[in-house]
C-alpha positions as CSV (number, residue, x, y, z in Angstrom):
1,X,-75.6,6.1,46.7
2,X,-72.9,5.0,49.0
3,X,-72.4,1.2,47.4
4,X,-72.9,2.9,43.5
5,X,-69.9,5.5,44.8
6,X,-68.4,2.1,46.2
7,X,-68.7,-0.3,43.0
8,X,-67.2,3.0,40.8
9,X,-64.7,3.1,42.3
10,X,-63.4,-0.8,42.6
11,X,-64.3,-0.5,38.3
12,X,-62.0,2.8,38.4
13,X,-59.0,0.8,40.7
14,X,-59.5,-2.9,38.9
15,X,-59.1,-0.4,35.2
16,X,-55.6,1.2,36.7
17,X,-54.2,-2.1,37.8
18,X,-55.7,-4.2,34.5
19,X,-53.7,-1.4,32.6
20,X,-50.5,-1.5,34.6
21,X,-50.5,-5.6,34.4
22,X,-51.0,-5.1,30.7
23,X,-48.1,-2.8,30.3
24,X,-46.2,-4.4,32.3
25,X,-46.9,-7.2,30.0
26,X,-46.5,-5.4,26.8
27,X,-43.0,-3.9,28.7
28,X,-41.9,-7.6,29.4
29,X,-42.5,-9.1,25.9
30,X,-40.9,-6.3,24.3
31,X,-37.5,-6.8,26.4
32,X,-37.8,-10.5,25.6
33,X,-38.6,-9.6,21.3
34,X,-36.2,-6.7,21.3
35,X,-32.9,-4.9,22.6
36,X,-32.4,-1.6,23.2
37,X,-29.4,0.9,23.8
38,X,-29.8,4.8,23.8
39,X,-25.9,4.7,24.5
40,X,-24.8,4.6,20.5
41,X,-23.8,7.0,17.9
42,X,-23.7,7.4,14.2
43,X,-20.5,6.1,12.8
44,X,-19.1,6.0,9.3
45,X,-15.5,5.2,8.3
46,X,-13.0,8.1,8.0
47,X,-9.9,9.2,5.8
48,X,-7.1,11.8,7.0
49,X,-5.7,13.2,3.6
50,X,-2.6,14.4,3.7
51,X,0.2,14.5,0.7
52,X,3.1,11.7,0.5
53,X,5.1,14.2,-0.3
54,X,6.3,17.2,1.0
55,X,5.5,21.2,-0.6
56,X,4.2,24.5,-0.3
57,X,0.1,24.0,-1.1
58,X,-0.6,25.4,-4.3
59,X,-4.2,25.4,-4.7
60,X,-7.4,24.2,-2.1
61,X,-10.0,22.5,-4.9
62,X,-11.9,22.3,-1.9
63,X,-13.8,23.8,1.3
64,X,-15.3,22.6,4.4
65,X,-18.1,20.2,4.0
66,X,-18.1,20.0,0.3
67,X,-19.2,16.3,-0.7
68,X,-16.1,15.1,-3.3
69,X,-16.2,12.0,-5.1
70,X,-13.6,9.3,-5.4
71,X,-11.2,10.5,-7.9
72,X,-12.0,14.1,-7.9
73,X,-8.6,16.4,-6.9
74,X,-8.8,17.7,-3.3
75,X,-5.5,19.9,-3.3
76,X,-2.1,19.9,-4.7
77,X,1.3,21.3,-4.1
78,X,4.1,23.2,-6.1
79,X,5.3,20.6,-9.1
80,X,8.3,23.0,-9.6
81,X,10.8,20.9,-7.7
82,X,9.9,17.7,-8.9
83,X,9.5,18.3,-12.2
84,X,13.2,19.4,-11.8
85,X,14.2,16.2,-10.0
86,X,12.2,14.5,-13.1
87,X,14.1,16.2,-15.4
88,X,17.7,15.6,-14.0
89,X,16.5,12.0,-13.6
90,X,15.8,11.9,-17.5
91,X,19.4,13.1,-18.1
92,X,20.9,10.9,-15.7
93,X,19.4,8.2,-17.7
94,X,20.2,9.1,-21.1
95,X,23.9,9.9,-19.8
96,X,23.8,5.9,-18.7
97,X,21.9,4.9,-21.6
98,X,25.0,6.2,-23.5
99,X,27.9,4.9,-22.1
100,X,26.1,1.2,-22.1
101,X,26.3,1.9,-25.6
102,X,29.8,3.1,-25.9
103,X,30.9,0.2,-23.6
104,X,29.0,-1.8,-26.4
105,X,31.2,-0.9,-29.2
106,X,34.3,-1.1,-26.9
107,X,33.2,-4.8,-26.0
108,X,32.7,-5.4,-29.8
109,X,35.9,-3.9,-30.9
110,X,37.4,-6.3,-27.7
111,X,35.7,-9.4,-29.3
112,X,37.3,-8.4,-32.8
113,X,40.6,-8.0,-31.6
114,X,40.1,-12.0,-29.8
115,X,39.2,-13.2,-32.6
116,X,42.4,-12.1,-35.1
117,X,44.3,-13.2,-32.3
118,X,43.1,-16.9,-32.9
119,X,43.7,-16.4,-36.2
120,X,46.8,-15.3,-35.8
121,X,47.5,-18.4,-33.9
122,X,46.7,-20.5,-36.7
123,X,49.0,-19.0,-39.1
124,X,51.9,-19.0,-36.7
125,X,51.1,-23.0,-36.1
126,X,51.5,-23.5,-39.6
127,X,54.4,-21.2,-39.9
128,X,55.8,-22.9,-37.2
129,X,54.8,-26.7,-38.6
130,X,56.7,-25.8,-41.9
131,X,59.9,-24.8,-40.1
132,X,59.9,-28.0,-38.4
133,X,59.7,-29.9,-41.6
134,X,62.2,-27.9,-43.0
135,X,64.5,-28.6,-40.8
136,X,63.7,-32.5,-40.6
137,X,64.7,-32.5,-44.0
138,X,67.8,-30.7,-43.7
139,X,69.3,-32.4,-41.1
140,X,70.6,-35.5,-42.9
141,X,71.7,-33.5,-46.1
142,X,73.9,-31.5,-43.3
143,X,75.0,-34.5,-42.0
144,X,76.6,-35.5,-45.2
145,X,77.9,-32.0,-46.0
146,X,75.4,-32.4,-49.4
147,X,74.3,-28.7,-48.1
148,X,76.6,-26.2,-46.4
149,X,75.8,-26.3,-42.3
150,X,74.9,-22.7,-42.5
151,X,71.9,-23.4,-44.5
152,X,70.7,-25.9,-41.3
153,X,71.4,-23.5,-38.7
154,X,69.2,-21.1,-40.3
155,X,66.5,-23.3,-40.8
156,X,66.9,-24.0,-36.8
157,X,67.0,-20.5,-36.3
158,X,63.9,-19.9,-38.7
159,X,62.0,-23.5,-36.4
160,X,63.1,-20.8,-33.0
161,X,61.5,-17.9,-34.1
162,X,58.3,-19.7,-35.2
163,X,58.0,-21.2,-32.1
164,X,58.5,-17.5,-30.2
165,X,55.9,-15.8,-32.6
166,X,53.5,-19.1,-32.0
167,X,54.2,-18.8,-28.3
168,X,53.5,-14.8,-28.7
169,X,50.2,-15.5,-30.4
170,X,49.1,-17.7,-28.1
171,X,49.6,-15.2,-24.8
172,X,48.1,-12.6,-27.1
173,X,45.0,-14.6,-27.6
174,X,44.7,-15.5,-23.6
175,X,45.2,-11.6,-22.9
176,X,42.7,-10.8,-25.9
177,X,39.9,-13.2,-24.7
178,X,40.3,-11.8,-21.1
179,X,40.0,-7.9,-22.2
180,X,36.4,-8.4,-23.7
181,X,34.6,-7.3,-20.5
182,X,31.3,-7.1,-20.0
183,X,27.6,-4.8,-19.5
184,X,26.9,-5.4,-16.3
185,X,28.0,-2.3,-14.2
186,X,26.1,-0.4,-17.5
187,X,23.3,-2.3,-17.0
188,X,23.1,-1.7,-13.6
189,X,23.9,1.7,-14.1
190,X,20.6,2.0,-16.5
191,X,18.6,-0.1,-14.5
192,X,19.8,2.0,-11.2
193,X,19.0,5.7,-13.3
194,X,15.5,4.0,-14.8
195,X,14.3,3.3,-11.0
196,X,15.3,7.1,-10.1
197,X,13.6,8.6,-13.1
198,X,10.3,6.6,-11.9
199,X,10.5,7.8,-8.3
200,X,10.8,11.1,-9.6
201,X,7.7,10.8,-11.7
202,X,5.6,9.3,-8.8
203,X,7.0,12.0,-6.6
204,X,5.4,14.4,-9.2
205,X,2.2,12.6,-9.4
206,X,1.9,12.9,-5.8
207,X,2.0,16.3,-5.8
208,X,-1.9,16.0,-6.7
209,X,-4.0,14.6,-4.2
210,X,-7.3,13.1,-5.4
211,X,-10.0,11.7,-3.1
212,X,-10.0,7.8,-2.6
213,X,-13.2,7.6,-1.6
214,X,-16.6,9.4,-1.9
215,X,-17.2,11.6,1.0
216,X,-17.7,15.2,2.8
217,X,-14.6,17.1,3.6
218,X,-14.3,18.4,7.0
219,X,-12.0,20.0,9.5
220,X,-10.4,21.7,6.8
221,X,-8.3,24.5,7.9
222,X,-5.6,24.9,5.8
223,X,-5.1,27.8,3.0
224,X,-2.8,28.1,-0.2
225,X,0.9,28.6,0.4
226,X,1.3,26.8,3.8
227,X,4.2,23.7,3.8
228,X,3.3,21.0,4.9
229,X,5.5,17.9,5.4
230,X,4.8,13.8,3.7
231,X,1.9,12.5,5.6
232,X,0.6,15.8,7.5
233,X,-3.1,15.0,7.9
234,X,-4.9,18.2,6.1
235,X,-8.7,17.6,6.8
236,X,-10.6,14.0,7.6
237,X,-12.7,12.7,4.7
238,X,-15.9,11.4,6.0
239,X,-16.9,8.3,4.0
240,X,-20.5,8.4,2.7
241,X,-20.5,5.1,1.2
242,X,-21.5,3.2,4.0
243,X,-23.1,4.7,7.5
244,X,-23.3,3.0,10.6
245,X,-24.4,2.9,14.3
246,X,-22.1,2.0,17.4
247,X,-24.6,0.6,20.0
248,X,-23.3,-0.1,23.5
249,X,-24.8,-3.2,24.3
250,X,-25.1,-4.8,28.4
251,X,-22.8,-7.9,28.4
252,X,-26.0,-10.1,29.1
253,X,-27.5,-9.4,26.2
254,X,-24.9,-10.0,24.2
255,X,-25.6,-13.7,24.1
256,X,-28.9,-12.7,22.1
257,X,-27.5,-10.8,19.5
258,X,-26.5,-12.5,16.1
259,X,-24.7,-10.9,13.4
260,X,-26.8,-10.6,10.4
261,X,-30.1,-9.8,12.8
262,X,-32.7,-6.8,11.9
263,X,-31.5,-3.4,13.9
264,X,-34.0,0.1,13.8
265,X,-32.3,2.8,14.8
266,X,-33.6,6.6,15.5
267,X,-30.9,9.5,15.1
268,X,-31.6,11.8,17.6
269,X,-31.6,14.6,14.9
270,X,-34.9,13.3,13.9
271,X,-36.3,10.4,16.0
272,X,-39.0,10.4,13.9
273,X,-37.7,8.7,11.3
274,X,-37.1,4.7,11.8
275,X,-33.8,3.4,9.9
276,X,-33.1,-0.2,8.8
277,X,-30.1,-1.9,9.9
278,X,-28.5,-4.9,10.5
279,X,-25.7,-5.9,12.8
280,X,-22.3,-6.8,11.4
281,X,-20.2,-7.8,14.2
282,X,-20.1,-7.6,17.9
283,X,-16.8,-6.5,20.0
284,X,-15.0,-9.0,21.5
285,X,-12.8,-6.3,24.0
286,X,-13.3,-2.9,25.5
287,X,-10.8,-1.0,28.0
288,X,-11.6,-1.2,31.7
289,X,-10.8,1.7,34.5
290,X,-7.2,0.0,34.9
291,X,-5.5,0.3,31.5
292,X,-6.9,3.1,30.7
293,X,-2.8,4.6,30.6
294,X,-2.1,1.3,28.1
295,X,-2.2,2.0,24.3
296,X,-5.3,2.2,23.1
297,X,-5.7,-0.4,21.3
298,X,-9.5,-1.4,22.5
299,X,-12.0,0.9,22.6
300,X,-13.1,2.1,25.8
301,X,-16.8,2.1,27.0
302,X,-17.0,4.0,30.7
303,X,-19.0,2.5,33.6
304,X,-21.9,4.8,34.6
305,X,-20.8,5.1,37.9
306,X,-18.2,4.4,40.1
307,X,-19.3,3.0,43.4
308,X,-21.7,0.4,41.9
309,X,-20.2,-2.7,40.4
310,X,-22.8,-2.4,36.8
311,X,-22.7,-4.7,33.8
312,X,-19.8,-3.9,31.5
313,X,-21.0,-2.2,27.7
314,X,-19.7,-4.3,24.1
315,X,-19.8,-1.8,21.0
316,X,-22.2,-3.9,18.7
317,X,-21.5,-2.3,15.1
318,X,-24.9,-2.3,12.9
319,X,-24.7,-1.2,9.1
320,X,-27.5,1.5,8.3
321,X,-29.6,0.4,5.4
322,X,-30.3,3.5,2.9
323,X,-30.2,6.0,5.5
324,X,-31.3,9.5,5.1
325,X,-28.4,11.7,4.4
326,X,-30.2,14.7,6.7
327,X,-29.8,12.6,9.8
328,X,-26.3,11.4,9.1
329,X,-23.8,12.8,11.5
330,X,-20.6,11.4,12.4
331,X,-21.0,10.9,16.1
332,X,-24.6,12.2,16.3
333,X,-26.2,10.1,19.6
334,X,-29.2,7.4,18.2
335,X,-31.6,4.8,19.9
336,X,-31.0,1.3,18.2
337,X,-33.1,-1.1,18.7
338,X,-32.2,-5.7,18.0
339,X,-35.0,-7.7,17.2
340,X,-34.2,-11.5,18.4
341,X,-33.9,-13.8,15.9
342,X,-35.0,-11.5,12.7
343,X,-32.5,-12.1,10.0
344,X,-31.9,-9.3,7.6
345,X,-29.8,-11.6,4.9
């Protein structure tokens, strides 16, 4: 009885250890075909809405947690005083538009007047040419008295004066040419009021604020009436489009990890359900202890404990494939599991 008692219970000890050695096997094979984090959250990209302008809020289209798609109007504030700057705009305009037109007669009468003044120049040439040939002609009659001297000296005097009214005409074509002035300070003036009128209307437009993405509204706290100023975050849009997980991975194991490589994931909300993913990209910088008072322009993954020297954390970013929309939670904790090797593309 004694040696059967003996030999059942070597059969009972040599079962325990053949399990342990075969778990420890199955343990070991797993952590060479698979890494695992339980330090990773859901993640999902985010929008803070706020106006570009500044009002009183006229009207919420919207409450906490209602899913909005892109396009659809979240809020919008009083369009009384823009549609006032719009109007006055409009008139500016139409008060520019005008006097570009009146400067466009005054520029045509201007060319007009330039252009009798070159005719006028002609006639006084010729005016001026038959004097001269008068007086050629009467010189040598004078000369032999065959025509009293008086008749010459009025033919000179008649030769002076054409010369003054040709020299006249001339200045008064120089001074006509330089009067005809030009559009550009009008143009400008349009151009200037046409820039203001569409700044007013965008101003206006802006007063309705419509969702750029599809996503769930949430910390939404503000009612009709309140003033808010241009770029006063409202509420956060969360971003349904496309969900993800941030694993924090061991620094060793980064070296296994690929982007494009199978993830599983398990929200704690329901680990229970198994969610496809596949890894994206991998973080090449995190924050230590001693820059923590820097800007924060790395995100920072903290130690689990201070008096040990342990291996440094990399966020490794994994897109969810056709999640559940139950289980997604921004910043709801998950499991994620990387398969070695398995590409997902």
């Amino acid at each position: 009885m004694k040696s059967r008692g003996q030999m059942l219970g070597r059969v009972i000890a040599l079962t325990v250890i053949a399990g342990a050695i075969a778990a420890s096997i199955g343990a070991y094979r797993q952590t060479r075909t698979a890494i695992s984090s339980d330090d990773a959250s859901i993640d999902a990209d985010v929008v803070h809405i706020a106006a570009a302008v500044a009002g009183r809020v006229a009207g919420m289209r919207v409450t906490e947690n209602d899913l909005v798609k892109a396009g659809d109007e979240l809020f919008r504030l009083d369009p009384a005083p823009y549609q006032l700057a719009v109007d006055q705009a409009e008139a500016d305009l139409a008060i520019a538009r005008g006097l570009l037109e009146s400067r466009r007669r005054s520029i045509a009468v201007e060319t007009s007047n330039a252009a009798v003044a070159t005719q006028q120049i002609a006639h006084a040439e010729e005016n001026h040419a038959l004097a001269a040939r008068t007086v050629e002609r009467l010189r040598p009659l004078a000369a032999k008295s065959y025509i009293p001297y008086q008749q010459f000296d009025q033919a000179r005097v008649a030769e002076a004066d054409t010369a003054t009214a040709l020299a006249q005409a001339r200045q008064a074509q120089i001074a006509s040419q330089q009067a005809i002035g030009t559009l550009d300070v009008e143009t400008a003036t349009v151009r200037a009021r046409e820039a203001a009128l569409a700044i007013a209307r965008r101003a206006l437009d802006q007063t309705v604020v419509r969702a750029p993405h599809n996503g769930r509204v949430t910390g939404l706290s503000v009612l009709s009436g309140e003033i808010v100023a241009p770029g006063q975050s409202l509420f956060t849009l969360i971003v349904n489009d496309a969900w993800f997980v941030s694993a924090n991975i061991r620094e060793g194991d980064l070296g296994a990890i690929q982007s494009g490589e199978c993830a599983t994931a398990y929200s704690l909300i329901d680990r229970r359900q198994a969610i496809k993913g596949v890894v994206e990209g991998i973080g090449w910088g995190v924050l230590d202890d001693g820059r923590i008072g820097l800007p924060r322009t790395l995100p920072y993954v903290p130690r689990s404990m201070n008096w040990v020297r342990v291996a440094q954390r990399f966020p490794v970013r994994i897109r969810l494939i056709d999640p559940p929309d139950s289980l997604m939670r921004a910043g709801a904790s998950a499991v994620v599991e990387i398969g070695y090797g398995n590409s997902c593309r």
